[in-house]
gemmi code that builds the backbone of each chain (N, CA, C; Angstrom):
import gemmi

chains = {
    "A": [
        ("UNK", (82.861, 103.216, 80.271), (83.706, 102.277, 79.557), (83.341, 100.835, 79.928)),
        ("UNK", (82.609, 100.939, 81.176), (82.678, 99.521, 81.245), (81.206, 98.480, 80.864)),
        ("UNK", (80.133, 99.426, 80.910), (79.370, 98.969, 80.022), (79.681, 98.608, 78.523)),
        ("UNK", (80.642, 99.115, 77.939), (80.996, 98.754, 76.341), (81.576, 97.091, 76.540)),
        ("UNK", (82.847, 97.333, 77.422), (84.062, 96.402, 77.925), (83.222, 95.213, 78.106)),
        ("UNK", (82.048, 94.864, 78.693), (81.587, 93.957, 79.421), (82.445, 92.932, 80.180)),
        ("UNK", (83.202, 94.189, 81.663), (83.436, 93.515, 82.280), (82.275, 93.608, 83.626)),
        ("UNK", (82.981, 92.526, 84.514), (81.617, 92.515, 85.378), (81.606, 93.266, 86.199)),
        ("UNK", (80.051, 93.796, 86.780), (79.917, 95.298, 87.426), (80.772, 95.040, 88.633)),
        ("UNK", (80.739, 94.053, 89.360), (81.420, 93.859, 90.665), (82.813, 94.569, 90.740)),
        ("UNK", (83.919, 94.156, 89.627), (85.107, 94.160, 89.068), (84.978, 95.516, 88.742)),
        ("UNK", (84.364, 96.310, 87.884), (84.669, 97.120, 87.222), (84.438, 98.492, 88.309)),
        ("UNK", (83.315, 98.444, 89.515), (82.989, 98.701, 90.683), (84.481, 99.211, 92.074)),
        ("UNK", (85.368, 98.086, 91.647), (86.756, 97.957, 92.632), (87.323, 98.735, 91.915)),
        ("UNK", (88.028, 99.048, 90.699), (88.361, 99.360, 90.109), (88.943, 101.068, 90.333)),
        ("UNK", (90.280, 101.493, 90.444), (90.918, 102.919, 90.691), (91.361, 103.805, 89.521)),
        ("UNK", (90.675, 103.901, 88.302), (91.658, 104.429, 87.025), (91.875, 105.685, 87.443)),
        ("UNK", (93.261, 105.705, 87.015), (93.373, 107.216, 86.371), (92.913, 108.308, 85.704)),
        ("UNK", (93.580, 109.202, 85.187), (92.784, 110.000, 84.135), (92.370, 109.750, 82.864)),
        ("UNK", (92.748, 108.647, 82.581), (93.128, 108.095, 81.391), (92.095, 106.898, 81.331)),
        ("UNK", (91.534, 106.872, 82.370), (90.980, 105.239, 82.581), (91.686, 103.839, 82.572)),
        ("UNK", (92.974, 103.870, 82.996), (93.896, 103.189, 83.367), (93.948, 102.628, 84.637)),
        ("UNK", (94.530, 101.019, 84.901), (94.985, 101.040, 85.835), (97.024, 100.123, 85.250)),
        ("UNK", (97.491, 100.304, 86.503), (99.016, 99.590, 86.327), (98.469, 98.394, 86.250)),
        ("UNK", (99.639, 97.424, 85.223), (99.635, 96.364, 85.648), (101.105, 95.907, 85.957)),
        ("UNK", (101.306, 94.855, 86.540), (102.531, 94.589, 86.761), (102.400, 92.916, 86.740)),
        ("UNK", (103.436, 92.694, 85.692), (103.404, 91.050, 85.015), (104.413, 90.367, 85.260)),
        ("UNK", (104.273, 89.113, 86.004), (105.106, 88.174, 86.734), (105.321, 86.731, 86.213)),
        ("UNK", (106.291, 86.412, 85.878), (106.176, 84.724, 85.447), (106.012, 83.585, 86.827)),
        ("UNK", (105.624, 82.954, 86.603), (104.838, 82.348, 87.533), (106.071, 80.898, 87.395)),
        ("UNK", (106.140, 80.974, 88.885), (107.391, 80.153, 89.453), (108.741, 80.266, 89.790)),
        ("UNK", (109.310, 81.085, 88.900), (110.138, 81.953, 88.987), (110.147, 83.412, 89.686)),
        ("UNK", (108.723, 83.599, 89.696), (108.892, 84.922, 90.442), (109.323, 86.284, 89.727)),
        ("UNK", (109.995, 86.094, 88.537), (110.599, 87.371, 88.245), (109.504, 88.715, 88.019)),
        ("UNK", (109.961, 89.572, 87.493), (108.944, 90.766, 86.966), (109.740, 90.859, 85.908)),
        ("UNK", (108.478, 90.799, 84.716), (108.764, 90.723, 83.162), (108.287, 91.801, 82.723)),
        ("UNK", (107.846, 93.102, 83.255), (106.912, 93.970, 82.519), (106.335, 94.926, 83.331)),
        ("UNK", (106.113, 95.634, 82.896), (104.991, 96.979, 83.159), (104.312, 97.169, 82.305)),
        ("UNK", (102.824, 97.618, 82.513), (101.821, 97.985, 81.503), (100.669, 98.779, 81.790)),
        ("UNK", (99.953, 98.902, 80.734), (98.366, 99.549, 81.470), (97.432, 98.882, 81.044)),
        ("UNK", (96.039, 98.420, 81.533), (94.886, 97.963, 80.978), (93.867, 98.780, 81.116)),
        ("UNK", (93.040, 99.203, 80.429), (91.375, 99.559, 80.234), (90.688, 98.397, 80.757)),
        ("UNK", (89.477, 99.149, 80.961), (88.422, 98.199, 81.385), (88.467, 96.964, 80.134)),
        ("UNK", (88.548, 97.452, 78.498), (88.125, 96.150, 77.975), (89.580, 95.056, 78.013)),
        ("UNK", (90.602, 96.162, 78.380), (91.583, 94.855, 77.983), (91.846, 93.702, 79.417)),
        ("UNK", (91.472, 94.196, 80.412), (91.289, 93.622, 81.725), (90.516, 92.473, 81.703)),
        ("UNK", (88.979, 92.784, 80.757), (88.130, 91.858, 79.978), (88.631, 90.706, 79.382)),
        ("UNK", (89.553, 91.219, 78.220), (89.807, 90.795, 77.043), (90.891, 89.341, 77.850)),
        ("UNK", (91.574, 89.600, 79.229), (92.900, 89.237, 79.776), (92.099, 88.060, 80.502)),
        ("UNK", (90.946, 88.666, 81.228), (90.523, 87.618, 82.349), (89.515, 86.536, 81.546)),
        ("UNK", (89.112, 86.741, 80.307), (88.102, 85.942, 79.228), (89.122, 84.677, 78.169)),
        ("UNK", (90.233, 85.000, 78.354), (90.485, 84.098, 77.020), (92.605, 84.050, 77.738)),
        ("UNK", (92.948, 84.615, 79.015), (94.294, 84.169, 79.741), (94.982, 84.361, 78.710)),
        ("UNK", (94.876, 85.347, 77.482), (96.537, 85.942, 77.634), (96.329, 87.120, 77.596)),
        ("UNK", (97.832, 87.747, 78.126), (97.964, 88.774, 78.332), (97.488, 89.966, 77.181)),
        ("UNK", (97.042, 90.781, 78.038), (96.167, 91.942, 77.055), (96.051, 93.537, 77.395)),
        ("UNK", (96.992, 93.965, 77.015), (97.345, 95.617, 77.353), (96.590, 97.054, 76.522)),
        ("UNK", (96.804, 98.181, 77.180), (96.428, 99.294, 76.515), (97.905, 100.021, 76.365)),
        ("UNK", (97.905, 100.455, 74.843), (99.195, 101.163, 75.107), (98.866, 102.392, 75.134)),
        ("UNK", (99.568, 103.611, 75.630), (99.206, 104.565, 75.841), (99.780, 105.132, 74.318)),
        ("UNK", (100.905, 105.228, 74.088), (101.226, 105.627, 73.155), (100.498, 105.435, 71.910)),
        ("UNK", (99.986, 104.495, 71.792), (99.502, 104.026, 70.523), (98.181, 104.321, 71.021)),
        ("UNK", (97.257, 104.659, 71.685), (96.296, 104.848, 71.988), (95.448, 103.497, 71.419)),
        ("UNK", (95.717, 102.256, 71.500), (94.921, 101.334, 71.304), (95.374, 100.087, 72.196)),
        ("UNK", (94.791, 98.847, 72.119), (94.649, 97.625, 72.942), (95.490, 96.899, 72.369)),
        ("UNK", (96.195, 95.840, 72.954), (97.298, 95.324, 72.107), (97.606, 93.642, 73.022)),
        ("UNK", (97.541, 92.856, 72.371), (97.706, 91.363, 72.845), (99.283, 90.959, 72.749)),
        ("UNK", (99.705, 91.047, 74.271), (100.988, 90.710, 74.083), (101.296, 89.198, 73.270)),
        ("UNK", (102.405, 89.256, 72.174), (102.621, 88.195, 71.616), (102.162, 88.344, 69.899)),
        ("UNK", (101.152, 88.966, 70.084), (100.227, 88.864, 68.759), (100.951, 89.018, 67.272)),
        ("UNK", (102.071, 89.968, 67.374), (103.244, 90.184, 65.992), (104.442, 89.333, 66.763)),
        ("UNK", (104.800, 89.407, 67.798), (105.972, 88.893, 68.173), (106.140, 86.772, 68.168)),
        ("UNK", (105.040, 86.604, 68.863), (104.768, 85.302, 68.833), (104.961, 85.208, 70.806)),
        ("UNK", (106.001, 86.125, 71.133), (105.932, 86.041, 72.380), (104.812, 86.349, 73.442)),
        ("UNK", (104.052, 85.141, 73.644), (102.883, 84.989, 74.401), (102.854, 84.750, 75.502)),
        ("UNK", (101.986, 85.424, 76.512), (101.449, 85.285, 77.708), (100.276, 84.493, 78.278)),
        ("UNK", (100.848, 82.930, 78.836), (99.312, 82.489, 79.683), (99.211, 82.989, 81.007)),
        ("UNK", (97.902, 83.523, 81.120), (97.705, 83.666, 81.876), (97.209, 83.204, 83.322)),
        ("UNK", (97.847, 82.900, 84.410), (97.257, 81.602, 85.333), (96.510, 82.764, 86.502)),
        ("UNK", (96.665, 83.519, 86.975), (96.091, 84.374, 88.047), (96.391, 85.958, 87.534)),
        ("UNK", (95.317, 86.697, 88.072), (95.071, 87.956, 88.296), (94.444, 88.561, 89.294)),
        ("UNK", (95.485, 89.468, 90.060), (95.194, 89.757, 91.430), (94.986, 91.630, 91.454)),
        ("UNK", (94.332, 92.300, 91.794), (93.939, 93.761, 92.065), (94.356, 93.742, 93.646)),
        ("UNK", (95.254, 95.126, 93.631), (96.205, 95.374, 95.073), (95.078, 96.159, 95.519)),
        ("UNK", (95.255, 96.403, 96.701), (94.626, 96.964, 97.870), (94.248, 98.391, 97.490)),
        ("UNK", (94.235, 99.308, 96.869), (93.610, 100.460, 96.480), (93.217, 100.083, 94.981)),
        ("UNK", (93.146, 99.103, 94.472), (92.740, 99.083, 93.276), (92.988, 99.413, 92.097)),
        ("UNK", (93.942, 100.026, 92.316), (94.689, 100.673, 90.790), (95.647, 100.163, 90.572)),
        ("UNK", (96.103, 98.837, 91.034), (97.200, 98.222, 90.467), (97.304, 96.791, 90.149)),
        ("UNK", (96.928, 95.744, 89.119), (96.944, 94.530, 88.624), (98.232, 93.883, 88.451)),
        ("UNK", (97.784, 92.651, 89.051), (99.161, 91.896, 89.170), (99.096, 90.589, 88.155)),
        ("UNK", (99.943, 90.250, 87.217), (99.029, 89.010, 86.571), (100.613, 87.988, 86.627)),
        ("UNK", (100.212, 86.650, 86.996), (100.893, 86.294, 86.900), (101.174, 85.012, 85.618)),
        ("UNK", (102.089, 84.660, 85.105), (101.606, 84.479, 83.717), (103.077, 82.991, 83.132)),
        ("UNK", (103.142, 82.478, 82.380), (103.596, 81.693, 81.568), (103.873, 82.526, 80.199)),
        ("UNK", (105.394, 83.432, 80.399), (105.951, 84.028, 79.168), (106.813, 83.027, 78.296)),
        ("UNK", (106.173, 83.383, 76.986), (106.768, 82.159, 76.084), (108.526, 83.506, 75.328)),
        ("UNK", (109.367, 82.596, 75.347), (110.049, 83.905, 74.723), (110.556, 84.985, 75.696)),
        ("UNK", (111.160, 85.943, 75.248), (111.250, 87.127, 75.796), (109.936, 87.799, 76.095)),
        ("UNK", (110.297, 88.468, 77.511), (109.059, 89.831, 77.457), (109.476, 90.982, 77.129)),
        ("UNK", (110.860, 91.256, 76.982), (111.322, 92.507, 76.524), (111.375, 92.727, 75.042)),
        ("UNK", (110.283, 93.983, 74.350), (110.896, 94.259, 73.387), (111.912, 94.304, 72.388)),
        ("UNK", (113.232, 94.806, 73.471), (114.042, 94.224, 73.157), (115.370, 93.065, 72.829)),
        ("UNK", (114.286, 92.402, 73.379), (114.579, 90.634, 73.311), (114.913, 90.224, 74.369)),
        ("UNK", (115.166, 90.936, 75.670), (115.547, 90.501, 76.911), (114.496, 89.548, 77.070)),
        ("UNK", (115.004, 89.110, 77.821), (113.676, 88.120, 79.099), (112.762, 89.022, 79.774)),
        ("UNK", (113.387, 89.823, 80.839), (112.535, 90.972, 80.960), (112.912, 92.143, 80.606)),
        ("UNK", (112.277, 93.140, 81.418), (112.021, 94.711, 81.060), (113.291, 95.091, 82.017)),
        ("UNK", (113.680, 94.307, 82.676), (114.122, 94.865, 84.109), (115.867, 94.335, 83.739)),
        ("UNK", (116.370, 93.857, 82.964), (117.432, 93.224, 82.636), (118.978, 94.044, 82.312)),
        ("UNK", (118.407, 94.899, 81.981), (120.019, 95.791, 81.155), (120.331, 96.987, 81.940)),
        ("UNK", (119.313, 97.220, 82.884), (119.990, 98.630, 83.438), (119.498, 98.360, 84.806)),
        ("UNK", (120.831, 98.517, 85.690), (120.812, 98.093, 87.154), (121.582, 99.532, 87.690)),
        ("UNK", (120.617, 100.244, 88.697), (121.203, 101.225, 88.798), (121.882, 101.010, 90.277)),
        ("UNK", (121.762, 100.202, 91.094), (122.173, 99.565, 92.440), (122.295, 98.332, 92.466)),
        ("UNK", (123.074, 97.797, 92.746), (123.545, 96.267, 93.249), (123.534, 95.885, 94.578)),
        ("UNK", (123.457, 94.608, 94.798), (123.391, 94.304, 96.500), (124.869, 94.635, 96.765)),
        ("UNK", (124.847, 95.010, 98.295), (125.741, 95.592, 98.970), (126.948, 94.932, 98.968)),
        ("UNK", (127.366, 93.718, 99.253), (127.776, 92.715, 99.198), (128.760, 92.167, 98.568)),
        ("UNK", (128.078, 91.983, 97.124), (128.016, 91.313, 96.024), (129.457, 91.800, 95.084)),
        ("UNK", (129.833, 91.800, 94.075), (130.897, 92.316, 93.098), (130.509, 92.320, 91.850)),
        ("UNK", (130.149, 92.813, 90.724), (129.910, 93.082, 89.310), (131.271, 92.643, 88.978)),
        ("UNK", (131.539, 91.141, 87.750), (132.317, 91.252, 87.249), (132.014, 91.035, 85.317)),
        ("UNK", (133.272, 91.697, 84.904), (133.151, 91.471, 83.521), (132.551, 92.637, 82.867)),
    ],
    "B": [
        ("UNK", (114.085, 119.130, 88.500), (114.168, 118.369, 89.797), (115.339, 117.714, 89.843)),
        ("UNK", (115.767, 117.314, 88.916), (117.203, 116.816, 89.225), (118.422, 117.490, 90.012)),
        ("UNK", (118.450, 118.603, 89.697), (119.535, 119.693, 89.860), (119.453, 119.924, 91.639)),
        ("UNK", (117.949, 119.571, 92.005), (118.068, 119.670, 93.613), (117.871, 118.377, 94.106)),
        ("UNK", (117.690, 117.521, 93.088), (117.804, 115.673, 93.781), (118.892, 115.120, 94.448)),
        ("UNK", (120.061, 115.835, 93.557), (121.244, 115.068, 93.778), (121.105, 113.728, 93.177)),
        ("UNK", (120.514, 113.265, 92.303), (120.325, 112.104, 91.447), (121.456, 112.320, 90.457)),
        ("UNK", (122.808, 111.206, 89.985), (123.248, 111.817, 88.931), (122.975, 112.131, 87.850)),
        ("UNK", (123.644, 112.539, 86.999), (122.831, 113.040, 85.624), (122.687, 112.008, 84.863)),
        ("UNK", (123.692, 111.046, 84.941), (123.130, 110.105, 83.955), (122.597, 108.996, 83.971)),
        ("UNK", (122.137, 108.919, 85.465), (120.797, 108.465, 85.731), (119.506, 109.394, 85.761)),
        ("UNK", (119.579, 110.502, 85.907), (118.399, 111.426, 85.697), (118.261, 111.115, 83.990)),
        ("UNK", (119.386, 111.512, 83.015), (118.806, 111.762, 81.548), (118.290, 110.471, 81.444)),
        ("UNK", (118.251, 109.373, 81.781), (117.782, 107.651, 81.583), (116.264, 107.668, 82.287)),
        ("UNK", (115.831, 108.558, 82.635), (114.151, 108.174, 82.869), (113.346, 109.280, 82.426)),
        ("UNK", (112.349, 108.253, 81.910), (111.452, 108.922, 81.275), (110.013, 109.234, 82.077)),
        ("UNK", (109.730, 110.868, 82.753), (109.060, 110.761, 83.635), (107.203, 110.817, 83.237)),
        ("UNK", (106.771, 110.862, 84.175), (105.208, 111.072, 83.413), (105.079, 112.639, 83.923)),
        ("UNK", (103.803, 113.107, 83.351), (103.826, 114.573, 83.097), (103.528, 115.118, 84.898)),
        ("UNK", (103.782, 114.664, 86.063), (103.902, 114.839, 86.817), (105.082, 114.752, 87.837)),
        ("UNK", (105.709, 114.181, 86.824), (107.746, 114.115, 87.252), (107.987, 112.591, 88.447)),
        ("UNK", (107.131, 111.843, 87.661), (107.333, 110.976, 88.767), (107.789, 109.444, 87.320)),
        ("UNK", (108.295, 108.228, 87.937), (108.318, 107.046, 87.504), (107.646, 105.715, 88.727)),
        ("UNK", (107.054, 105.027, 88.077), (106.331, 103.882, 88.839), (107.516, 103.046, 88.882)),
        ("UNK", (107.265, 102.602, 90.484), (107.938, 101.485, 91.083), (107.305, 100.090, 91.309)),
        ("UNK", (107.925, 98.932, 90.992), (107.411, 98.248, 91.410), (108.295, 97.195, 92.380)),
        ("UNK", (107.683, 96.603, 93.662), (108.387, 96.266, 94.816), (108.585, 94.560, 95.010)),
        ("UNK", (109.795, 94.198, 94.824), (109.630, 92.448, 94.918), (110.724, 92.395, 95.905)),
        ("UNK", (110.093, 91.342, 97.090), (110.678, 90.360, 97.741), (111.863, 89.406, 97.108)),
        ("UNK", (113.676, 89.828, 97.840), (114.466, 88.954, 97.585), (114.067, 87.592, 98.035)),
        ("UNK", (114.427, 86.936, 96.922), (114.257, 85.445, 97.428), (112.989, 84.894, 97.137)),
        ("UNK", (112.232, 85.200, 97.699), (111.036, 84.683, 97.620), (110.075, 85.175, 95.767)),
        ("UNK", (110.776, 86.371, 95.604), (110.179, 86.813, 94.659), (108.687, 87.809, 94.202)),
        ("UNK", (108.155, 87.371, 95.589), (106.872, 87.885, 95.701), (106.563, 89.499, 95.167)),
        ("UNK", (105.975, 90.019, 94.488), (105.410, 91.276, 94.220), (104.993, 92.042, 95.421)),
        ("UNK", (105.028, 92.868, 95.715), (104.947, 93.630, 97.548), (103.418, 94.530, 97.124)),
        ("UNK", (104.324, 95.594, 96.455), (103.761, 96.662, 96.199), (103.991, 97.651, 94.791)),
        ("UNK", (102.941, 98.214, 94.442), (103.835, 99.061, 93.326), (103.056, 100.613, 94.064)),
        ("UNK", (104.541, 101.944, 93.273), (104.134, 102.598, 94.209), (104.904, 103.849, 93.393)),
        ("UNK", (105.190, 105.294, 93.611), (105.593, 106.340, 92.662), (107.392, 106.725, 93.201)),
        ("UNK", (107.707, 107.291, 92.283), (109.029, 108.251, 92.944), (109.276, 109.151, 92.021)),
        ("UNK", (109.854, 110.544, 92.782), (110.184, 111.295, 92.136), (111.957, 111.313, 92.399)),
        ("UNK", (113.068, 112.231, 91.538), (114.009, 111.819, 91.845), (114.453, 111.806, 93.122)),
        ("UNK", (113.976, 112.691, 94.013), (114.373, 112.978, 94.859), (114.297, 111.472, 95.705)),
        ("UNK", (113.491, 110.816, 95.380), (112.840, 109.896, 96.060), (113.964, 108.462, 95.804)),
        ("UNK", (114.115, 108.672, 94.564), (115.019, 108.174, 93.969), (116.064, 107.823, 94.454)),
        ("UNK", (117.288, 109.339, 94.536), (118.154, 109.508, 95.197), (118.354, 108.866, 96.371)),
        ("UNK", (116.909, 109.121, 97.684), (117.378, 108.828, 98.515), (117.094, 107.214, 98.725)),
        ("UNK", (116.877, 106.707, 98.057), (116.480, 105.078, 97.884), (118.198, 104.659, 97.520)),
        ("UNK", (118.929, 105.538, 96.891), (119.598, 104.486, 96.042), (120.939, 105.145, 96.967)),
        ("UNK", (120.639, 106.087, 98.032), (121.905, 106.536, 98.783), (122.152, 105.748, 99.793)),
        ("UNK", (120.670, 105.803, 100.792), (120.346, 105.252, 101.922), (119.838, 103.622, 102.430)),
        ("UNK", (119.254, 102.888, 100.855), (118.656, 101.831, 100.921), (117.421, 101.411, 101.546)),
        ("UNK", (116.705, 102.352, 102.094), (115.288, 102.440, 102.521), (114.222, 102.771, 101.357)),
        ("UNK", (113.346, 102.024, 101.158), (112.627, 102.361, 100.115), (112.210, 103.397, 100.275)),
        ("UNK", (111.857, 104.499, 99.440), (111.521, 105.836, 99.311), (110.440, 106.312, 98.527)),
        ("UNK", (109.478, 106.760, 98.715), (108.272, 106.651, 97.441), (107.836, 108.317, 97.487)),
        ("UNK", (107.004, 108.695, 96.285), (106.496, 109.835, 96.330), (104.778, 109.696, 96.381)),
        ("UNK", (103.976, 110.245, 97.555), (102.993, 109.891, 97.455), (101.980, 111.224, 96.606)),
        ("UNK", (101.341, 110.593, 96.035), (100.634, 111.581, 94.757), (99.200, 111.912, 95.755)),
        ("UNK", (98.683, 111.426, 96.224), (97.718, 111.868, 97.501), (97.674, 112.977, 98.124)),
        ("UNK", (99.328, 112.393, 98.529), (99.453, 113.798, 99.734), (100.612, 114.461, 99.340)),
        ("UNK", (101.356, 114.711, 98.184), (101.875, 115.110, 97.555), (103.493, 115.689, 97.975)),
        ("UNK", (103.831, 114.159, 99.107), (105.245, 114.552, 99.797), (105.663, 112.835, 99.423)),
        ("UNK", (107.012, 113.109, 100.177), (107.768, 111.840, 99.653), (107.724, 110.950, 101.268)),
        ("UNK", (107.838, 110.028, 101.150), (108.089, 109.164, 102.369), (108.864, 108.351, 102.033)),
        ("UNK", (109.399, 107.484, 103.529), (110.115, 106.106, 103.566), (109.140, 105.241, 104.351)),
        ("UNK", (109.226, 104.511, 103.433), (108.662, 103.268, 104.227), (108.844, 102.808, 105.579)),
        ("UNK", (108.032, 102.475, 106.196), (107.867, 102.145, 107.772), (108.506, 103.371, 108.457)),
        ("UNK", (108.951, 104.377, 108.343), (108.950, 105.251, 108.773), (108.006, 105.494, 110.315)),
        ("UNK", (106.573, 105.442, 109.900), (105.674, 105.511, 111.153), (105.129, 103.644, 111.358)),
        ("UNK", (105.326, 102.885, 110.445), (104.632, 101.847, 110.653), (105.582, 100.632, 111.459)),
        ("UNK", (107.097, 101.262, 110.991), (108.441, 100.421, 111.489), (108.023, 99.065, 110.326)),
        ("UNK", (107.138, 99.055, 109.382), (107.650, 97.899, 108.464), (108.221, 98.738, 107.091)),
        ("UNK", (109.783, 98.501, 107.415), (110.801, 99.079, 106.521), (111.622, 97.872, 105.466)),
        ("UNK", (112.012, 98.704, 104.795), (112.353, 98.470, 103.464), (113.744, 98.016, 103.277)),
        ("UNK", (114.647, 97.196, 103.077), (115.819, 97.246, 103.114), (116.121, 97.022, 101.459)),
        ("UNK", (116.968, 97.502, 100.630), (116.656, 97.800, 98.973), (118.214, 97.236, 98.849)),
        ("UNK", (118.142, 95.663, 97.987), (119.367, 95.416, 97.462), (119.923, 95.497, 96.300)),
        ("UNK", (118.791, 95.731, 95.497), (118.591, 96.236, 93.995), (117.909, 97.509, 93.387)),
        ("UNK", (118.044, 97.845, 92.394), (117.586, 99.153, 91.775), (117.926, 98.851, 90.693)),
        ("UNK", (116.535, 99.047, 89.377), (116.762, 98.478, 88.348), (115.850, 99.210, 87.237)),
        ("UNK", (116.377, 99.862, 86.032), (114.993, 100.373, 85.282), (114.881, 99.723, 84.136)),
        ("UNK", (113.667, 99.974, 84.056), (112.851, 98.982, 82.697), (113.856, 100.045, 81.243)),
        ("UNK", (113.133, 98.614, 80.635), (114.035, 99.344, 79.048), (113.679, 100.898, 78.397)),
        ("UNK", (112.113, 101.021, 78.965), (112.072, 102.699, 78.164), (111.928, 103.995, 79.182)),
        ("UNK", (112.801, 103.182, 80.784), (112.826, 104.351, 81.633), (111.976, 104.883, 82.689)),
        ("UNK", (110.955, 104.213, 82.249), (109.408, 105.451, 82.745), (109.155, 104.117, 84.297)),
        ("UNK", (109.714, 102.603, 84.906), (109.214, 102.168, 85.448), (110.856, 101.337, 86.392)),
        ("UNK", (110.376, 101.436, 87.682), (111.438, 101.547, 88.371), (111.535, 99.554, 88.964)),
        ("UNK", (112.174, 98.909, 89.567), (112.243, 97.443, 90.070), (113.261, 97.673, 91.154)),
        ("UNK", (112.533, 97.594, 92.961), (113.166, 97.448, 93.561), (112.915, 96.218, 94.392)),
        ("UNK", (114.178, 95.172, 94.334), (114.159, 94.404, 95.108), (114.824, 94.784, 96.890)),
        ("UNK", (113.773, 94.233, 97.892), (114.116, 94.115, 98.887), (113.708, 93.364, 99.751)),
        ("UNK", (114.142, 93.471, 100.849), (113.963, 92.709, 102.193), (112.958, 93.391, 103.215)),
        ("UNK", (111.671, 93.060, 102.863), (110.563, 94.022, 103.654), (110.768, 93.213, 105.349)),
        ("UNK", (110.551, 93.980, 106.001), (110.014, 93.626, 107.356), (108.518, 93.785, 107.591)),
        ("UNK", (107.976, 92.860, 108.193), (106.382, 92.633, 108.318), (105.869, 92.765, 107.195)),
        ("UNK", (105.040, 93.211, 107.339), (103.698, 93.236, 105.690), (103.934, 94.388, 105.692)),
        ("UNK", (103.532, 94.479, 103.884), (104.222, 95.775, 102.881), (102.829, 96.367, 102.986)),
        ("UNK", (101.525, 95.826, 103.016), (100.699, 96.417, 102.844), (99.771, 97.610, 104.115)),
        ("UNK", (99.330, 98.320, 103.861), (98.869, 99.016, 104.869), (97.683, 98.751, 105.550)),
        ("UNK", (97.377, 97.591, 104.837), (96.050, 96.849, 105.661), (96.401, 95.757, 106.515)),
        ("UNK", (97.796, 95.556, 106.522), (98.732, 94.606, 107.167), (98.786, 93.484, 106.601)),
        ("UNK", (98.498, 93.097, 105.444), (98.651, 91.900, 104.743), (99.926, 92.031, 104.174)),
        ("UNK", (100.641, 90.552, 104.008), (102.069, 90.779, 103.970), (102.076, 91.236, 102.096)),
        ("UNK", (101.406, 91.453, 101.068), (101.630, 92.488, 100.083), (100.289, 92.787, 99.783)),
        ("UNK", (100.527, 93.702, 98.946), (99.194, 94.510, 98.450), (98.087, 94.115, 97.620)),
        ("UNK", (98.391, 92.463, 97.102), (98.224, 92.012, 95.967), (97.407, 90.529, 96.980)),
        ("UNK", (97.403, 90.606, 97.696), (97.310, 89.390, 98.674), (95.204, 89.291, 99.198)),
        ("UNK", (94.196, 90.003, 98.909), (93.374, 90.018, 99.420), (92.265, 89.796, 98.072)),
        ("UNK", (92.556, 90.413, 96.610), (91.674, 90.216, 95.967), (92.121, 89.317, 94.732)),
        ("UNK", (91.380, 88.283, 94.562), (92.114, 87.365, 93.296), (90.663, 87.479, 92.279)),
        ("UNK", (91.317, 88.184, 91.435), (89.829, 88.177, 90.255), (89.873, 86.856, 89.353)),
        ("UNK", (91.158, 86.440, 88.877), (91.450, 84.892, 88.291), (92.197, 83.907, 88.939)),
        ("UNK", (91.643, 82.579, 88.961), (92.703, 81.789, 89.510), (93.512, 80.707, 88.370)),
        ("UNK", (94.060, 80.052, 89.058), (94.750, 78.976, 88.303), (93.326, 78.216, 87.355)),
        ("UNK", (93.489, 77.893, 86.474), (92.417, 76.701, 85.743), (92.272, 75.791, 86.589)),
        ("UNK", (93.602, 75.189, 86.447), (93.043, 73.265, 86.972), (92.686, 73.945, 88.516)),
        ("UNK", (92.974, 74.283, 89.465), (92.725, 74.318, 91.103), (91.786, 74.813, 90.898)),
        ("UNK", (90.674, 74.802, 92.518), (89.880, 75.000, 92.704), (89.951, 75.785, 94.554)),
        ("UNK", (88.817, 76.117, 94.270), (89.197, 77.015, 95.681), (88.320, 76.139, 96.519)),
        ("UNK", (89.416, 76.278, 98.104), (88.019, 76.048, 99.294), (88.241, 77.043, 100.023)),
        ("UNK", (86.822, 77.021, 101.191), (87.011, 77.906, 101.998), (86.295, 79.046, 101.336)),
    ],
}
model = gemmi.Model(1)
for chain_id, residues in chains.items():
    chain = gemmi.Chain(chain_id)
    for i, (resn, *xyz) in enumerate(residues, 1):
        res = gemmi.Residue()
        res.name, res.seqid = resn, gemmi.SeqId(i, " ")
        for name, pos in zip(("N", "CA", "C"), xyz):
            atom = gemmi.Atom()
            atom.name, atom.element = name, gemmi.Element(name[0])
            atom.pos, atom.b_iso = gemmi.Position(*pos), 0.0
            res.add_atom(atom)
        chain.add_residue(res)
    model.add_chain(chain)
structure = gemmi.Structure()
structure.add_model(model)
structure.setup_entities()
């Protein structure tokens, strides 16, 4: 795959996929810190992400490559991309325009809290 | 797996697992925000994350569950528990002690940068 992808041998070399030829990514807005997302990339969309900074996924379901933003308008710059310590997991950290949630949240992580800090009180 | 997790049910029917009965976690630093680690659970793993507050993971390697720092003593303290909108990806915020990573870097994400910022430049 990664001769097609033309990403670079070094990169593509580190690299831990799955069965699928996947690795995680996990997408962060940058300054804020939050986590906006979960995803997967292929070798070309890893390419496609680190060549032109926006965000650029494989969906599994759809079995194709998909540019976050591209129907939605909600776009990803991309400022850094980091590969964790076994390699199978991408971290990108990014400038989300809009929601990152599908469903219009901000993030992915927004509507369902299955634990709260200890502390704290849920009201409303 | 539920039925011997002790996970409730209606947090069990709310995730959507992969064909190995597990959901991806991913690990952020209160406060600071930082991305730690991303990492697997099965419910069981689950459960005991969201009973006990020690992060809990399922390792696909060696095909048992652990807690963090367990042997390393850099443990997990979990003030949040949170799932993404279609289930399949887990968000735990906590309070790591020492470095999350097993190479001892304080996260996992901390040693390889494939992109950087545009305008900066690196030294060193």
């Amino acid at each position: 795959m990664s001769e097609e992808s033309g990403l670079a041998p070094e990169i593509a070399a580190r690299l831990k996929r799955n069965e699928d030829g996947l690795v995680a990514v996990v997408v962060q807005q940058r300054g804020t810190g939050e986590v906006l997302m979960m995803a997967w990339m292929d070798d070309a969309a890893l390419q496609h992400t680190l060549t032109t900074r926006r965000g650029t996924y494989y969906s599994r379901s759809r079995g194709q490559r998909w540019v976050k933003g591209e129907t939605s308008g909600h776009t990803q710059y991309v400022h850094e991309v980091r590969l964790d310590c076994d390699g199978d997991t991408v971290l990108l950290v990014v400038d989300q325009r809009d929601g990152a949630c599908h469903t219009g949240d901000h993030t992915c992580f927004d509507a369902d809290l299955l634990l709260g800090p200890e502390e704290e009180h849920a009201f409303g």
